[in-house]
N, C-alpha and C positions, 0 to 999 in steps of 0.2 A: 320442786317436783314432789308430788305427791302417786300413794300407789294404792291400791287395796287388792287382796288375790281373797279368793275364799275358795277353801278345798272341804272334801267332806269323806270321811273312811268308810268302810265295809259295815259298822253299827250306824252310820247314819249321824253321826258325831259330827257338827258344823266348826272349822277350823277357820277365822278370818283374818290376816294378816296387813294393819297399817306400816306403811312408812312415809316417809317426808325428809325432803333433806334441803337446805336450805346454803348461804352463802358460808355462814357463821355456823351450824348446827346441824345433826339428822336425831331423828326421832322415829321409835319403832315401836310397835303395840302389836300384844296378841291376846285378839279371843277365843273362848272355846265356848259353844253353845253361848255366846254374848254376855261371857261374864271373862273379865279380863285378868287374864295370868302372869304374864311377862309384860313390861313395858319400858325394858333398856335391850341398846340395839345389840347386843351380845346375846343376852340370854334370852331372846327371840330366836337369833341363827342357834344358839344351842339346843333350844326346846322343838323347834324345827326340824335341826338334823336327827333330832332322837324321834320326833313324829315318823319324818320319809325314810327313816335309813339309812340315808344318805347325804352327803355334804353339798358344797355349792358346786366344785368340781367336778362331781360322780353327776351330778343331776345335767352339768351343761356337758359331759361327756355321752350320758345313756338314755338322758331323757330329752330335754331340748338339744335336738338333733338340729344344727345351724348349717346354714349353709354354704358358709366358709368350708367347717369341716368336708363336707361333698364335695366341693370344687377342688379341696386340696387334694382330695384323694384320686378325683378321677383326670384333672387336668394337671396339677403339679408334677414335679420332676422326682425322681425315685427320694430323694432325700426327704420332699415334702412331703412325699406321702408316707415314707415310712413315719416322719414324725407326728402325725398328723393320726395315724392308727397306734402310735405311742402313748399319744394322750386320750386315743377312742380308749386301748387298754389301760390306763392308769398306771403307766410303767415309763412316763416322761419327766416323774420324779428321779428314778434312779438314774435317766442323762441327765438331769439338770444337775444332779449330784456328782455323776461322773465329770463332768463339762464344769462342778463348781468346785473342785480340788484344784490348789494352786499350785500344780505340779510347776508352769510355766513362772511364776511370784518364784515359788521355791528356789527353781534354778535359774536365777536372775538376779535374786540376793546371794547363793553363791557363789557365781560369777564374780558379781559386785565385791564378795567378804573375800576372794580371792587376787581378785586386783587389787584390793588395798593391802592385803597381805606382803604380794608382790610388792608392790609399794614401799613397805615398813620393811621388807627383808635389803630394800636397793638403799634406803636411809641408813641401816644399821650397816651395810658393807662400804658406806663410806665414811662410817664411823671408827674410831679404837673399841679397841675391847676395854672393860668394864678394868680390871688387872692393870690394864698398860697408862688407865687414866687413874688410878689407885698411886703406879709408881712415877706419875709423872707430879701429881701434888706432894707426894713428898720427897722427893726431891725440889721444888719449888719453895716448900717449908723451911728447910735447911739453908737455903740462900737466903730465906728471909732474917733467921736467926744469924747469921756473917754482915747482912746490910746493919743490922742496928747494933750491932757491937762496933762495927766500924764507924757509924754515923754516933758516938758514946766517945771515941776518938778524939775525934774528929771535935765536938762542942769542947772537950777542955782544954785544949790548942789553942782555940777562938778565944777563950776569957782571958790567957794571957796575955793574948797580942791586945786585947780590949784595955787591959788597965797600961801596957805600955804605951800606947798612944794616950790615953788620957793624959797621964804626964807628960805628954808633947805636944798636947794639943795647943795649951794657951799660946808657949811661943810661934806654934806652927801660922797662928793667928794673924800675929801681929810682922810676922815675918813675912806671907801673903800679902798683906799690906803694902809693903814697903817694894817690893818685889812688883809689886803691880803698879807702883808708880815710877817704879825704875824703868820699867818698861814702858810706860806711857810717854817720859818724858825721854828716853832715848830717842823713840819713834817720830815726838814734835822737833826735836833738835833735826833728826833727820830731815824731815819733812822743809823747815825750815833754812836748811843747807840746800836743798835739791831746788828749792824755789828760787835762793839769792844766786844760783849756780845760771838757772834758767834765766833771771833776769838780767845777770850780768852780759849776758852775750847778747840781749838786744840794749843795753844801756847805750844811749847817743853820746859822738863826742863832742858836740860841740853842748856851754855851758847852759844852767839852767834859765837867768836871764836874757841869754840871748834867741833860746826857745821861744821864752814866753814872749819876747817882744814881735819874733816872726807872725806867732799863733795870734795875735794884739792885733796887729796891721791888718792881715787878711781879712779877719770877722768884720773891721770896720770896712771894708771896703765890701764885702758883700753887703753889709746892714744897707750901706747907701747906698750901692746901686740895687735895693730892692726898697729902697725910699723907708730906712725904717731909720731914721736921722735922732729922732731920742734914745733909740736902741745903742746907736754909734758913739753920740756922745759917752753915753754911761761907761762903754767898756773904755774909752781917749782915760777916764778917771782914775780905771785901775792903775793899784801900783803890786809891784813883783819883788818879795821877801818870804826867806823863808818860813818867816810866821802868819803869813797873809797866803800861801802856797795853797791852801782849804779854800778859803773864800774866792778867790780869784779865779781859779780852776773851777768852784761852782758856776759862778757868774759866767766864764767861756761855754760851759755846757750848755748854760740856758740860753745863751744868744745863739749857739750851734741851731738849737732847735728851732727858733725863733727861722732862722735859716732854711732850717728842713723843712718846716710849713711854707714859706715862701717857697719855695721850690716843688711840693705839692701841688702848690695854687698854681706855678706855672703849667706844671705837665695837665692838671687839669683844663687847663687853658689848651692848651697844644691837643689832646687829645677831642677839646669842644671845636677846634678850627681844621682839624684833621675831620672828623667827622662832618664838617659843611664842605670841607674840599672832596670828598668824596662824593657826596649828595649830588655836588655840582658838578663834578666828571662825570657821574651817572647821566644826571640829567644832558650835558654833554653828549653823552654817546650816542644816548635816546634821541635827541634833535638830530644827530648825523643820520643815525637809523633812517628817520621819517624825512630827511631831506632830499637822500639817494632813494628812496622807496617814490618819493614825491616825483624828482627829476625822471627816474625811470621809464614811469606812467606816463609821462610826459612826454619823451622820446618814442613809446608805440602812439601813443597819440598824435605826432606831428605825422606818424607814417598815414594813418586815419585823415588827418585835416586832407595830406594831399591827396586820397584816393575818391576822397569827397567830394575836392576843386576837380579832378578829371570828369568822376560822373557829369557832375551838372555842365562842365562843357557841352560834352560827348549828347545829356539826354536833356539838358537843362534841370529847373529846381523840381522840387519835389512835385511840385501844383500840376507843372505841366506834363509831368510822368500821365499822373491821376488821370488829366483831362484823355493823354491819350489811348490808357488803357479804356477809358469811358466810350470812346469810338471805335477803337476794336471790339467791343463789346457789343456795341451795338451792330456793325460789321458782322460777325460770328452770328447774331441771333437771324439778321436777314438771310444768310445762306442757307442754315439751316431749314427754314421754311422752305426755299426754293429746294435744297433737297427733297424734301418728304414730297414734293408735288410734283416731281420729278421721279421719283420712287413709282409714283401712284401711276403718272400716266406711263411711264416702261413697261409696271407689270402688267396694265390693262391693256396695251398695245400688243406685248409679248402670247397674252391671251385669247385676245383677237385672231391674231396671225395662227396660232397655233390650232385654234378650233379651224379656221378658214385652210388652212393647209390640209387638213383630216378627213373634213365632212364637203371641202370646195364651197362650202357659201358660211357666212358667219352675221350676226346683228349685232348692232352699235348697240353695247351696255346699257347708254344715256338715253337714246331717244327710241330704243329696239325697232329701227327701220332697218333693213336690208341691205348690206355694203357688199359694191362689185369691187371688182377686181384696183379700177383706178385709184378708187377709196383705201386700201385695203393697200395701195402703195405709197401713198401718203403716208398710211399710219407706218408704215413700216422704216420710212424717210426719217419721220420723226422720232422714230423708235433709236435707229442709228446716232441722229446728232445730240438724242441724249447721251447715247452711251462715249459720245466721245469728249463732252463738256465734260470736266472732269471736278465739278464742283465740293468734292469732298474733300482733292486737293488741294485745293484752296482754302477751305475753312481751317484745315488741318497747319497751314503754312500760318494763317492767321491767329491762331491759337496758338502758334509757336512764340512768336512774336507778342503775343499777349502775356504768356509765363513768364516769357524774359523781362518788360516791362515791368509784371511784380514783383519780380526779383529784386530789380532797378528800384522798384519803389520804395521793398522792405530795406534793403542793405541803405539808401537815401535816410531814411528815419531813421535805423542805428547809428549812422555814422552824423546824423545831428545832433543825438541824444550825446555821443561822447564827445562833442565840442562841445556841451555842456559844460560835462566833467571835466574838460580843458580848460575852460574855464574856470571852476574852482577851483583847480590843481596851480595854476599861476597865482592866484591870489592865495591859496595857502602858501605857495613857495616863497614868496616877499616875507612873512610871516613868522614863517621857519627860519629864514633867514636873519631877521633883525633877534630874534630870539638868542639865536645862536650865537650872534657877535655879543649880547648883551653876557650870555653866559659865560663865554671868552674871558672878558673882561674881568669880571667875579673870581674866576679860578688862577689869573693871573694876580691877583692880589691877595687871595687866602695863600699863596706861594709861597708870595713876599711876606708874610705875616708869620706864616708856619717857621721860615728861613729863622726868622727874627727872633722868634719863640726862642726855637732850638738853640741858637747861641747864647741866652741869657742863661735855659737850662744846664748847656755844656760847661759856661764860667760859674753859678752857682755852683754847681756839684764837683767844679775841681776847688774852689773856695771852703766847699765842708771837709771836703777830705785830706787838703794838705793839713787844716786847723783841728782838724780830729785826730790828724797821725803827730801832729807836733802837742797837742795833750795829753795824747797817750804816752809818747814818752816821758813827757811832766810826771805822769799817773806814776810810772814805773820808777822815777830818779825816788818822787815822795816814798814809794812802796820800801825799796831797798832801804832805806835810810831807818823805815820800823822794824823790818824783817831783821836787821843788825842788832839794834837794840833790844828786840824780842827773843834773839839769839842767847847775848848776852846773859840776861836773865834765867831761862831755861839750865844753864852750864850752870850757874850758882846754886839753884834749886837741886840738880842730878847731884853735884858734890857732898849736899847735905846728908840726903835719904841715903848713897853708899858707906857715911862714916856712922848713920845709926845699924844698917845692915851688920857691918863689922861687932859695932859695939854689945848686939842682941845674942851671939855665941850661939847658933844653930844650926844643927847636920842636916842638911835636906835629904840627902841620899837616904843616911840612914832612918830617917822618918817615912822616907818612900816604900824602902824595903818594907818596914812592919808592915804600913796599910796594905801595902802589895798582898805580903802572906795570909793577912788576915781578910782581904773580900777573896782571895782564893781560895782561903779554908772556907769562906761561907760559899762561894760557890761551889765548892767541892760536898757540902751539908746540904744544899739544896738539892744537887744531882744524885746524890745518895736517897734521898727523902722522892724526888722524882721517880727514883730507879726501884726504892719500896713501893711505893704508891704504885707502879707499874705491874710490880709483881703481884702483891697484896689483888690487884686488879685480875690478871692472871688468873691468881690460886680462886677468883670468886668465877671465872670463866669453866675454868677445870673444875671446880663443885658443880656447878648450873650442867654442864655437860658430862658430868655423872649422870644427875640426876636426868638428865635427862635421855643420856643409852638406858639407865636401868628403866625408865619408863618406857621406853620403845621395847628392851627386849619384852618387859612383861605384857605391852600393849602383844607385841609377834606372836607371845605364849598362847596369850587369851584368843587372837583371832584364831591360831590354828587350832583351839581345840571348841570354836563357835562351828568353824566349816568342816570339823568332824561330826558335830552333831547334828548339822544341817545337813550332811552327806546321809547320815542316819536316818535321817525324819525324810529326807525325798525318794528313800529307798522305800521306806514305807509306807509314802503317797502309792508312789506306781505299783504295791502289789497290792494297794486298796484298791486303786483303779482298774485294774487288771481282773480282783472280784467282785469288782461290781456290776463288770461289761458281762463276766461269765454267768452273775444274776441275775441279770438283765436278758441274756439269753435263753438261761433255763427256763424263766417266768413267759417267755416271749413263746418259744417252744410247747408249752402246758398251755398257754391261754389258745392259742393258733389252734392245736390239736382238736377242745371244745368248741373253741366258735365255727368250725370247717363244718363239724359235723349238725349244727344247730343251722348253718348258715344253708345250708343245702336243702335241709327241710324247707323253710321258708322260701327259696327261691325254685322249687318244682313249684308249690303254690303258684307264686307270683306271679310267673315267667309263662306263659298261655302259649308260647311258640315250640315247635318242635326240632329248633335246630342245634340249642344247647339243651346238654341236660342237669348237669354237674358240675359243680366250681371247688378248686382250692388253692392253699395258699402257700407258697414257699417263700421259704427265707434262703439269700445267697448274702453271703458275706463282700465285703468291700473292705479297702486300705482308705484310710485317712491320714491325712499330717496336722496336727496340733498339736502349739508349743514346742514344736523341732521334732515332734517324736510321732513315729505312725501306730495308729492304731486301727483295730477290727469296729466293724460298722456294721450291724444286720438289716438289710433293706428289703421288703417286704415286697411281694409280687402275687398278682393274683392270677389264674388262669381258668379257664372255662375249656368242657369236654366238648369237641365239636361232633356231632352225631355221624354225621353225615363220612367223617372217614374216622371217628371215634380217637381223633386227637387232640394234645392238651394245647389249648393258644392263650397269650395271654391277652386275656379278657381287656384290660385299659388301654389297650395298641389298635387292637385290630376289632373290636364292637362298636356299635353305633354309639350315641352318644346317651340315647336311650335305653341301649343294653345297659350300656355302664350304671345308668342310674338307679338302675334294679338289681344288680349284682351289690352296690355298695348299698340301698334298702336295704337287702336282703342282712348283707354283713351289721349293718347298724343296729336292726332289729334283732339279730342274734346274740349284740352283746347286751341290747336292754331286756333280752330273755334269760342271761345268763348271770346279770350283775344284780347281787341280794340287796333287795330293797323292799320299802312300802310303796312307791310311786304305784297306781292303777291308771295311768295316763303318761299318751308323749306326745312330743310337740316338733311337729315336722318343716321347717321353713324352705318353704319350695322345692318340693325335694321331687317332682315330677314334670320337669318341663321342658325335657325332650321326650316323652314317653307316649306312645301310640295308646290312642284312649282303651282299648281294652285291655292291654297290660298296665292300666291305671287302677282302671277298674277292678280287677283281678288284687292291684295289690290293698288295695281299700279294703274291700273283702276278707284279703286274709291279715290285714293290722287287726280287723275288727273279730276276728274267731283267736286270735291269740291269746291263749290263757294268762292271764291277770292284766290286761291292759282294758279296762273300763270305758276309756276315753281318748280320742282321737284330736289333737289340733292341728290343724293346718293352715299355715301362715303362706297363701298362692293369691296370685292374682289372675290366673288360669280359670276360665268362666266353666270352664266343662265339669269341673267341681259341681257344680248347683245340679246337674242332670245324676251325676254320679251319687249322690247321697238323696234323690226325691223320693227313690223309693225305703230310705230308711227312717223309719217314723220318729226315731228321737234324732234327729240329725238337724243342728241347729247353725245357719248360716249368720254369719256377723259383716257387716260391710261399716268398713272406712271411709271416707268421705272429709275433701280437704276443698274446703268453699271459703270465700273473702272473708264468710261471717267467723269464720272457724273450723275446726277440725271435729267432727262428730260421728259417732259410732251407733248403727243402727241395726235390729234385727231385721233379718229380712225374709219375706213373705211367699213362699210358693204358689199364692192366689194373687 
């Protein structure tokens, strides 16, 4: 944006002012008579206000009269408008000022520095006092100095029982030793006794040869009847001694199993023939099923054969049904003809007689000759033995007899179709039949087979189990016989380890007691040292909680004497603000006083009607709330002398909207009469557009006889302007103009 103004003083002095200001940057230059004085944007506005007088605010309050400011004052609500003639006076500083004291911050952070007061004073009452944690550490100190005196005890107790046991250790040593074999082998002898104890009461009486010869026999006789004949020989070879007792008893084991696999292979077997006798009872059933399902069908079909042999009695075969319904049909089509021609001449007879009965003479339809009376009884004759032929009767009785026939005809064809199917049903039943006895047969020999199984299975499995139970007590005679001798052994060994016991001369007890007293004294030294460390722990909770009441109380100290001095400092807010409002009033009161009197002049000017004469302005006070607190408010009201019964109205209520706009002219102009400056020009934006053109007029006139205003701008888009200044010869019209090419500004021309 770029700008240029050019002003020029009372000597004729050329003032021209650049500026530009950019995204990044502004730039500002001043000349004077075209030779350049300032050219930073500060000390342009300095060199400027020292030119006008006046600043950027006094200039957009008393010269560029905007028209915001109008709108506020004649349409806003008392608050706008007062503030709004706050800032016409220059006295919207001292609210912003009143309005910028943080009376509200102030007592917020009191609040706040008082809740946490509250706060630290509710910490500290659930605290001890500073004293009671003084006598509670040292009283803590003093047990500490009894725990290490006593734990000082307590370690030279320990070093003796330590070197007493050293000299008891080595035997203690060797003595554990011995003691822990005494023990192990008491426990085998035990173990050993409990076993020959248990074996003795299933030991067999009869001898051990005569066992093995039983358990001998048996296995041969399974081997061969499961055809294992080299198996049977080998064990015929064994012989039974007690040194061969190992070997022998292996060799029975191994043929056992040799056994148990044949005995596998059988149920395998029994289970492969069990499964085809089932197959075959299935299939069995399923042929019964389909047999009676077959026979069944059968039996309603023979009911069918004979219902079949009746018909074709009764109607004959099916051919001759056909032929005769063929002639009924033919039959039914003849009558019917004779119907319809029968129909034909009734009606035309009926209508004959009818006209003839009406009018006494009637004409033959067919040949329209003239029928008398005797004609005319013929037709009437004939008319009768139609209606008594009863031919519809008849076709009706024939038609009956024809349905039936198709009846006959259809029910013939079904009941041929299912001699059909009686016919497949006997040749499947032959079928079913041979099938079935074939199956018979099959089930009746997996039976026999199964039977056969079963008994090999049943003599196998009592053949393993006599010859298993008569090894086992083989197993058991062998077992007792080592358990004795291993017996023996164990007693020789015990005897030994109790006569080195003896020999070794050592007190267990009293070796117990020491260690006893001395992991007691050490645990008595650790709970002592625990029970320090606890306290030690303690006395550093009790310092920490010193420190940390005395920081609370001093933090309590410090807040309460911060919200003394904040109590101080917001006493002090409020009776700043309290004279600032009363400066604010004084000044508002002195300014009002002069502008009344200035503003009155100028508006008998103006104002060309004779129904006001006179305007002034009072101040009524108001109650406000901010920041919790009320305060006085001066609200500014204007009022106009009504002539007419010479009373005060106020003028922004009850005037037109074009009164209004001449009563605040009026006011406006009186403060740019009254506000010290160099400005010789002001600048009006729309400030007449409810205004009846000669109290337009009127006021143009007297902007322009107003002592030190040189210059008049007006920013309207009101055309009556151009009539209103033709007759003033330096009066210089500018027109705006905003077209596609651009926005252009042109002078414009009264010819």
């Amino acid at each position: 944006i770029k700008i240029k103004l050019a002003l020029v003083d009372s000597s004729g002095r050329r003032y021209v002012v650049y500026r530009s200001r950019s995204r990044d940057s502004a730039e500002a230059l001043l000349e004077v008579d075209g030779k350049i004085v300032e050219k930073s944007w500060s000390k342009v506005d300095a060199k400027m206000r020292n030119i006008l007088g006046i600043d950027l605010d006094g200039f957009v309050r008393q010269v560029a009269l905007r028209s915001r400011e109008i709108e506020d004052i004649i349409y806003g609500t008392d608050m706008q408008r007062s503030e709004a003639l706050d800032r016409l006076l220059g006295i919207e500083t001292l609210e912003s000022i009143f309005r910028g004291i943080p009376l509200k911050l102030v007592e917020d952070k009191l609040e706040m520095l008082e809740s946490e007061l509250d706060f630290l004073k509710a910490r500290l009452a659930n605290e001890p006092s500073v004293e009671e944690i003084e006598r509670e550490l040292e009283e803590k100190r003093k047990k500490l100095l009894v725990l290490e005196e006593e734990i000082d005890r307590k370690k030279k107790a320990l070093i003796e029982y330590e070197h007493e046991l050293e000299k008891l250790k080595g035997k203690e040593k060797e003595y554990e030793s011995l003691k822990e074999q005494e023990i192990r082998l008491r426990a085998e002898i035990k173990q050993i006794k409990q076993r020959l104890k248990k074996l003795e009461s299933f030991t067999p009486t009869e001898p051990a040869d005569i066992l093995f010869e039983k358990a001998k026999s048996s296995i041969i006789n399974g081997l061969k009847e499961t055809m294992l004949y080299k198996d049977a020989e080998e064990v015929e070879k064994i012989e039974f001694s007690r040194d061969t007792i190992d070997s022998a008893l292996q060799v029975l084991n191994a043929k056992i199993k040799r056994l148990e696999a044949s005995l596998e292979d059988l149920n395998s077997e029994l289970l492969e023939v069990n499964y085809q006798l089932a197959s075959e009872r299935n299939k069995y059933n399923l042929l019964r099923r389909k047999l009676a399902e077959v026979e069944a069908e059968l039996y309603t079909l023979e009911k069918n054969y004979n219902t079949l042999r009746g018909l074709v009695e009764k109607y004959g075969s099916r051919e001759d049904v056909r032929k005769r319904i063929s002639l009924l049909e033919v039959e039914i089509e003849k009558l019917e003809k004779i119907s319809e021609i029968n129909n034909c001449v009734y009606n035309l007879g009926r209508s004959v007689i009818s006209t003839y009965l009406k009018e006494s003479s009637a004409t033959c339809p067919v040949c329209d000759t003239e029928l008398n009376e005797q004609q005319i009884k013929k037709i009437k004759d004939k008319v009768n033995l139609i209606k008594k032929e009863d031919v519809f009767l008849k076709r009706e009785k024939l038609v009956k007899n024809l349905n039936g026939l198709k009846r006959v005809y259809v029910k013939l064809s079904e009941l041929e179709e299912r001699m059909l199917r009686k016919n497949e049903l006997e040749l499947e039943k032959k079928s079913l039949e041979n099938e079935f006895d074939e199956v018979s047969n099959n089930i009746e020999e997996l039976e026999e087979l199964v039977e056969e199984v079963n008994f090999k299975i049943s003599r196998l499995t009592s053949i393993i189990s006599s010859s298993s139970s008569i090894i086992t007590k083989l197993s058991r005679i062998k077992e007792i016989s080592e358990l004795q001798r291993e017996l023996e052994d164990k007693k020789r060994e015990l005897s030994e380890v109790l006569k080195k016991i003896a020999r070794l001369d050592f007190d267990k007890k009293y070796y117990n007691s020491i260690e006893e007293k001395y992991y007691l004294t050490m645990n008595e030294i650790d709970r002592l040292k625990a029970e320090m460390a606890n306290l030690e722990k303690d006395l550093e909770s009790i310092k920490e909680k010193l420190v940390y009441v005395k920081k609370l109380t001093e933090k309590t100290e410090k807040q309460e004497a911060k919200i003394f001095k904040l109590k101080e400092f917001r006493n002090k807010l409020l009776e700043i603000k309290i004279a600032f409002r009363e400066v604010q009033s004084s000044i508002r009161k002195i300014a009002i006083r002069k502008i009344v009197e200035k503003m009155n002049d100028i508006f008998q000017q103006m104002y060309v009607h004779p129904d006001y004469s006179e305007l002034t302005i009072r101040i009524r006070t108001i109650k406000l709330r901010r920041e919790d607190r009320e305060y006085e408010r001066s609200i500014y009201e204007i009022f106009a002398k009504r002539n007419k019964d010479r009373r005060w109205i106020p003028a922004l209520k009850k005037m037109s909207d074009g009164q209004k706009r001449i009563v605040v002219l009026s006011l406006l102009t009186a403060l740019f009469k009254l506000t010290p400056h160099n400005v010789a020009f002001i600048i009006l934006d729309e400030p007449t557009p409810s205004i009846d053109y000669e109290c337009r007029k009127a006021m143009i006139k007297l902007l322009a006889k107003v002592e030190g205003v040189d210059q008049i701008i007006i920013a309207t888009q009101d055309e009556s302007f151009k009539e209103i200044v033709r007759e003033v010869p330096s009066a210089l019209i500018y027109e705006l103009k905003h077209t596609p090419e651009g926005t252009s500004i042109n002078l414009y021309s009264f010819n």
